[in-house]
C-alpha positions as CSV (number, residue, x, y, z in Angstrom):
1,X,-83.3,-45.3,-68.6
2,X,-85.5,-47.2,-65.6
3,X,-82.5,-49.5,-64.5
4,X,-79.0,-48.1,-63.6
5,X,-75.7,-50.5,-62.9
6,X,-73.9,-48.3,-61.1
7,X,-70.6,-49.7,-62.2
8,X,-71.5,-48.7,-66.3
9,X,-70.6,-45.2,-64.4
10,X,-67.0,-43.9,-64.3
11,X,-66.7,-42.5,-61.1
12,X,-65.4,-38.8,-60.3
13,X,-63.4,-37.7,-57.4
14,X,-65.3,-34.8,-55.6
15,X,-62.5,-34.9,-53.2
16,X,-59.1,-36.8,-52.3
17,X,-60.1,-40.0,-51.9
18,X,-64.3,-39.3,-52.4
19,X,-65.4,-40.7,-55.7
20,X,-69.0,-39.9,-56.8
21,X,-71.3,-41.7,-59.9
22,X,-74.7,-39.8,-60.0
23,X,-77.1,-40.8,-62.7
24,X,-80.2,-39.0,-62.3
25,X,-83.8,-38.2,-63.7
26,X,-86.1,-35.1,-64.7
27,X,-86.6,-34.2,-61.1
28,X,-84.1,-36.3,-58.7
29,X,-80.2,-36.9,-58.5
30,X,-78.6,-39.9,-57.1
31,X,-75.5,-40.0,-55.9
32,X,-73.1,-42.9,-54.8
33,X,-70.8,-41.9,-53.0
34,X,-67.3,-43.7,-51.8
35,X,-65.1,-42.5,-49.0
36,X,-61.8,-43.7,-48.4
37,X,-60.4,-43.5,-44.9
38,X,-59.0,-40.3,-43.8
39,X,-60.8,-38.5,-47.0
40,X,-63.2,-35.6,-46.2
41,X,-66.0,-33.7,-47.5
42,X,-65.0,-30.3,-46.8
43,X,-67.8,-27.6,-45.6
44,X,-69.9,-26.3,-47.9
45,X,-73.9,-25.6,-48.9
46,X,-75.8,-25.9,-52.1
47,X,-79.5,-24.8,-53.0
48,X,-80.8,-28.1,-53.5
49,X,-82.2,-30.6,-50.6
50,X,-80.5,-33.6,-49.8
51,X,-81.6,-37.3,-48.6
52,X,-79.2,-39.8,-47.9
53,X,-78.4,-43.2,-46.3
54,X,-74.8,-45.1,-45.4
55,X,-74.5,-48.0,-46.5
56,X,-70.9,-49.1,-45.2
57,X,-69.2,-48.0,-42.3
58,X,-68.9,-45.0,-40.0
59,X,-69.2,-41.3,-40.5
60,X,-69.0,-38.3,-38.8
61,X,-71.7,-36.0,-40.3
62,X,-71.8,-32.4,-39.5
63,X,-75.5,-30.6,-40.5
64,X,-75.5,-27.2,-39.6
65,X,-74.2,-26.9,-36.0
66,X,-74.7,-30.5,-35.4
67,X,-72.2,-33.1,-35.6
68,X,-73.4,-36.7,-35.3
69,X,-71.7,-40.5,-35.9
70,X,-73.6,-41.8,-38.4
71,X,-73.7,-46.0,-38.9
72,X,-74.7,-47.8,-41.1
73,X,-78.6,-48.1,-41.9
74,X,-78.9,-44.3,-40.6
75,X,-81.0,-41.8,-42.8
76,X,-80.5,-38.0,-43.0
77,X,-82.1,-35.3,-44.6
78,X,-80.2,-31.7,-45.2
79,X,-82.4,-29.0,-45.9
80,X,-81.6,-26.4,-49.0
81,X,-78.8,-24.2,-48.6
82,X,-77.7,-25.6,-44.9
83,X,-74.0,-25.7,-44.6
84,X,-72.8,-29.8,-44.3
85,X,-69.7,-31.7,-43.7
86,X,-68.7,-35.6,-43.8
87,X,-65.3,-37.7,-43.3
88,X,-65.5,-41.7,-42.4
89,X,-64.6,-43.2,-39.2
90,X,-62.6,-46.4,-39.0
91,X,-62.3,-47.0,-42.4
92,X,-64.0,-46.6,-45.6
93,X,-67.6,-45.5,-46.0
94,X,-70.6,-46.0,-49.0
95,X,-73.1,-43.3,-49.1
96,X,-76.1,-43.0,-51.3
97,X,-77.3,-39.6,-51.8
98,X,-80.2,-38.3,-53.1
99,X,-80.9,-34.2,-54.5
100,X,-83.9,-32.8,-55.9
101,X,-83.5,-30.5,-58.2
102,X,-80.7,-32.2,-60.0
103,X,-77.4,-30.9,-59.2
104,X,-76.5,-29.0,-62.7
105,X,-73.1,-29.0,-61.4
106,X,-72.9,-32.4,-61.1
107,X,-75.1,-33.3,-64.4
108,X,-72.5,-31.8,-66.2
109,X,-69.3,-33.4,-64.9
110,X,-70.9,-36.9,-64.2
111,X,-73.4,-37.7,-66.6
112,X,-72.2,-39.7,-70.5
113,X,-75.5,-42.0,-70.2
114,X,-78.4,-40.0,-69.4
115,X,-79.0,-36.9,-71.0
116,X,-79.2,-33.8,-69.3
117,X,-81.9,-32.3,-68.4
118,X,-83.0,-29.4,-69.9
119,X,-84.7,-26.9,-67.6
């Protein structure tokens, strides 16, 4: 499936107030990601690398021992197994993420369109 409308997707909430819809391919995982204000993604750390970019509004990031305010149009990169944190700022905030390998975890919650990849 080449072309994705991200609204055919039923989103998930990851978190109070953080819904997620993550189609994804053989080797990469997208994931679009909406925060309401005063939600929050707690600490945590997985094996895969992640990319991402926000697209709307204001966000205090936390990569390792670094905390930065993220706006929107800034790009970050989160090596595997590094320990990461978000809540928005001011409002609400759109993320798009991106993991390689695919998040099983996530394949198998998310995912009624695109089969999952079989490994």
């Amino acid at each position: 499936m080449p072309f994705i409308r991200i609204d055919d997707y039923e989103p998930i909430e990851l978190a109070p107030g953080a819904r997620a819809r993550t189609p994804y391919g053989e080797h990469v995982m997208l994931s679009y990601l909406e925060l309401d204000e005063g939600s929050v993604i707690p600490a945590h750390e997985h094996p895969h690398e992640q990319a991402g970019m926000l697209i709307e509004g204001e966000l205090d990031l936390t990569i390792g021992d670094e905390t930065r305010r993220c706006q929107a149009g800034d790009l970050f990169i989160i090596p595997p197994n590094t320990r990461h944190a978000a809540q928005p700022v001011n409002g609400r905030a759109v993320v798009l993420d991106v993991f390689s390998p695919v998040r099983e975890d996530y394949a198998e919650k998310f995912n009624r369109y695109i089969p999952p990849v079989r490994r």
